[in-house]
N, C-alpha and C positions, 0 to 999 in steps of 0.2 A: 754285639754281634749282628750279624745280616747276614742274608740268605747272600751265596755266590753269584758274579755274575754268570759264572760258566750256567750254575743251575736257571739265572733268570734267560739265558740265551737259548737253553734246553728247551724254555717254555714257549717263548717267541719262536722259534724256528718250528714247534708240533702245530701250535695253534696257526701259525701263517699258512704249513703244510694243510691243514684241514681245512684251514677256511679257505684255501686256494683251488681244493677240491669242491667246496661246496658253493663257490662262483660261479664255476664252473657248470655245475647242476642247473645254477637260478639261471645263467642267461639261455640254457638248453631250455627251462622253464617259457622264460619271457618271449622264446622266440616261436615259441608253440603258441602261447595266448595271443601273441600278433598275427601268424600265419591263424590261427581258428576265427580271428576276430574278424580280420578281411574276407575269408571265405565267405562268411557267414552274412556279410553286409549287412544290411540295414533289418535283420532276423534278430538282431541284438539291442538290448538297450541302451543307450547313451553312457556312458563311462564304463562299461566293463570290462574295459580292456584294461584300464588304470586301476581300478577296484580289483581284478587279479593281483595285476605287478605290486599294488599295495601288500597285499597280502605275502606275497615272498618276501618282503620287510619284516614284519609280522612274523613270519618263519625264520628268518635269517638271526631274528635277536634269541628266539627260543633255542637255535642251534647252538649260540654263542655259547648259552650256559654249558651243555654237555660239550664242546669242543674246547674250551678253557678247561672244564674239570679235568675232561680226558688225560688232557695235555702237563696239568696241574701231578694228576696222580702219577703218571709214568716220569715226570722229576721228580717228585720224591720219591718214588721205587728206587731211582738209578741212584740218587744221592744219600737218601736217609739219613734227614739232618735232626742232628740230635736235639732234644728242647731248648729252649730259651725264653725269656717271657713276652719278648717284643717280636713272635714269629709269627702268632695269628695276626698282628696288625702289620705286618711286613710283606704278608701274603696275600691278606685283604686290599694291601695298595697293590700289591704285581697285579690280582683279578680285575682291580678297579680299573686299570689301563686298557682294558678290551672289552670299557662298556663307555664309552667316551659317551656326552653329553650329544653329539650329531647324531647317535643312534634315535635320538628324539624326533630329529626332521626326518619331515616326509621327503623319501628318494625318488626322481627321474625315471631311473634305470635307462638314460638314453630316449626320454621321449617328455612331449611338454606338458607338464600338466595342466588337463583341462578341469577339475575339478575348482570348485569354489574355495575361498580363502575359508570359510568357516568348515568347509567339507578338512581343508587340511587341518585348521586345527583341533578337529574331532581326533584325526588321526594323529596328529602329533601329540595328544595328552592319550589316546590309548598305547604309542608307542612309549612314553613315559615311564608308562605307570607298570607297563610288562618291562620298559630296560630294571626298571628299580626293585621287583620282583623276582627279575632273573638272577640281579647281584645279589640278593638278600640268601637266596636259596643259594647260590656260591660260597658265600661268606658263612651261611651254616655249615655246610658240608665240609671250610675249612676248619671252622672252630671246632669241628669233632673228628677234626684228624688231630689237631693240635690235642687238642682233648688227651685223645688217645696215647699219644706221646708223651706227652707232662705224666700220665700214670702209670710207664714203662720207665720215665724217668726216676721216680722214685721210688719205685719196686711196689707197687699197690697195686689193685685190681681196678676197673674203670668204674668209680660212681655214676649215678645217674645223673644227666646234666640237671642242671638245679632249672626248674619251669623260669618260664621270664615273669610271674605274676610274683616268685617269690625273691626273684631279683634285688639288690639295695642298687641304688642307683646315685650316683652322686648329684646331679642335677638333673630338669628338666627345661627342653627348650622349647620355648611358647612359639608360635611365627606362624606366619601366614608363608601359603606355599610358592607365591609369588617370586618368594626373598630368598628361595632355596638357590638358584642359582647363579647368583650373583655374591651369594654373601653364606646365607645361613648351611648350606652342606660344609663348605671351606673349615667354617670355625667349628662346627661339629665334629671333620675330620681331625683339625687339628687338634682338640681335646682330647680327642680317642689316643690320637700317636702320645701323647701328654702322658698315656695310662689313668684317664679319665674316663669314669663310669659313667656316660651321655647319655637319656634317655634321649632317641632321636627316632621319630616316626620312621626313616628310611631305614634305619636300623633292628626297628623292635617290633614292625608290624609286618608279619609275614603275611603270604597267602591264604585267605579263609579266617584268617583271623579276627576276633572282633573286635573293630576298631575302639570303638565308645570304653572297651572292657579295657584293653590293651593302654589309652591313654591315661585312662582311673587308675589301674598299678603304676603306672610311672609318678602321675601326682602325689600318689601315696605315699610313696617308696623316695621321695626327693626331698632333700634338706634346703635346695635349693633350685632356684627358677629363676632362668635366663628368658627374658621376656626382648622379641625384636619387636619395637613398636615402628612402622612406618605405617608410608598411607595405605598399603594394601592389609594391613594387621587390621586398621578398623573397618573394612568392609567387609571381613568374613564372619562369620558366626561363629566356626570351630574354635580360632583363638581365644576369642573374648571368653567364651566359656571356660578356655583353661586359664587365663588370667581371673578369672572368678574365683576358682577352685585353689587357685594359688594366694592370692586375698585373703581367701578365709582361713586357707592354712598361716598365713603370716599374721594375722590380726589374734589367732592364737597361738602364736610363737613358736608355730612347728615349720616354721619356712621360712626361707628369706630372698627376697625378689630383685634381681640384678636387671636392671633395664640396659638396656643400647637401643640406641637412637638410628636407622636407618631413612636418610633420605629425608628427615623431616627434622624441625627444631623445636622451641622450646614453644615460641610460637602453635605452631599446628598441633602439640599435642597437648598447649592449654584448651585448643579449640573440641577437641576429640575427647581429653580424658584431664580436668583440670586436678583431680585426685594426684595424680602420677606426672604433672608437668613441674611438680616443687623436686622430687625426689631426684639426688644426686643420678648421672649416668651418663653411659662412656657410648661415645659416638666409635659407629662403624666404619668410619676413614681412618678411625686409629690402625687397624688393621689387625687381622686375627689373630697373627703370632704373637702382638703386644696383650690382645685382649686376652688372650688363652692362658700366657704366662701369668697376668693381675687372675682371670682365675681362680687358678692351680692356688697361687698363694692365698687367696682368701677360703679354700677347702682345707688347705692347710695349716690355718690358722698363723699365718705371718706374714699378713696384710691387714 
């Protein structure tokens, strides 16, 4: 089953309608911090006219969340579709499509920017990290409407969600965050559609959460560790510590370590890590649906 397109068109036409209004708002915004900024002339410091507009960026992703939800809720009021077990992650994908990866880059708004490359990608890893925070907080709010519905479906009262610390998890994915956008979100999404239990940082660490605490339950909790080694894996600190932890889980038999090879060979990661340059493993030109399916099969033991 899948959600309707009538319902997915419900959704697109609310969210276009709001965020058509709230355009609207920003360039009524933009055009005040232009008219103050000139007034003001040389009373102002050097970029504040951009360090504004920056900021309606900044607003516009935070809006996104409560306009998709809005939008989310009033189709399912109007349709009230009955459970299924592929409708949290069917829904998860419709949210996902009104958080496109460009909400990352720094916008224009119609004027050139004068700030520094580094100034932008300050703001481009802060707009990041709140796109990925806003869909995380979507994707909860869906999962407890689904929630809700799976326990109407079968005539029960609603438990409490089960904490994420006591979560089982079917694997963990090791990587450096370099490789999320090219490679490592795709295969993690693709898992998930799979009905695969993915510990995935953009998935499991919400807002205020602690991070350190948060990747220790997933290590814990995995039978299995997908480890992407490229060149950016060996220059972070955070990975190697989970490939550590993962190590020790595997050297005492409580885990088993599935390397892919990103962007580098056999070569480069005799040079990086000669421990892990013997061990069989499957290059990420394979491509994720190939990789996701050998997976699946070896969770379920018929591989």
């Amino acid at each position: 089953m899948e959600v309707s397109k009538e319902f997915q068109g419900l959704v697109y036409q609310l969210v276009s309608q709001m965020q058509g209004e709230l355009l609207q708002e920003q360039l009524q915004r933009r055009d005040k911090i232009l008219r103050d900024s000139a007034s003001k002339g040389f009373n102002i410091l050097p970029g504040y006219a951009q360090a504004e507009i920056d900021s309606l960026q900044v607003d516009s992703i935070r809006r996104r969340l409560d306009i998709v939800w809005s939008a989310l809720e009033q189709a399912l009021e109007a349709f009230d579709p009955s459970f299924y077990p592929e409708l949290s992650t069917q829904l998860h994908s419709l949210a996902e499509s009104f958080f496109p990866l460009t909400f990352s880059e720094p916008h224009k708004f119609g004027l050139k920017r004068p700030l520094s490359e580094e100034a932008n990608e300050q703001l481009r890893s802060q707009l990041e990290i709140l796109r990925n925070s806003s869909l995380n907080a979507l994707k909860t709010k869906i999962d407890l409407y689904v929630a809700k519905k799976q326990s109407k479906s079968i005539g029960g009262s609603l438990s409490p969600l089960e904490p994420a610390s006591k979560k089982k998890w079917d694997l963990f994915i090791c990587h450096a965050s370099e490789d999320k956008k090219d490679f490592v979100s795709l295969l993690a999404n693709t898992l998930k559609q799979k009905g695969i239990a993915v510990w995935y940082d953009d998935y499991c660490i919400g807002w205020g959460d602690s991070i350190r605490q948060s990747i220790e339950n997933g290590l814990k909790s995995c039978k299995f560790g997908i480890v992407v080694f490229s060149h950016a894996f060996f220059q972070k600190n955070w990975p190697q510590q989970e490939l550590d932890a993962l190590f020790q889980r595997m050297t005492a038999g409580e885990a088993r370590i599935l390397p892919i090879w990103h962007g580098i060979d056999e070569a480069d990661l005799r040079t990086y890590s000669p421990l892990f340059s013997g061990r069989l493993a499957k290059k990420s030109d394979c491509g994720v649906e190939a990789l996701s399916t050998e997976i699946k099969a070896i969770l379920q033991g018929t591989a």
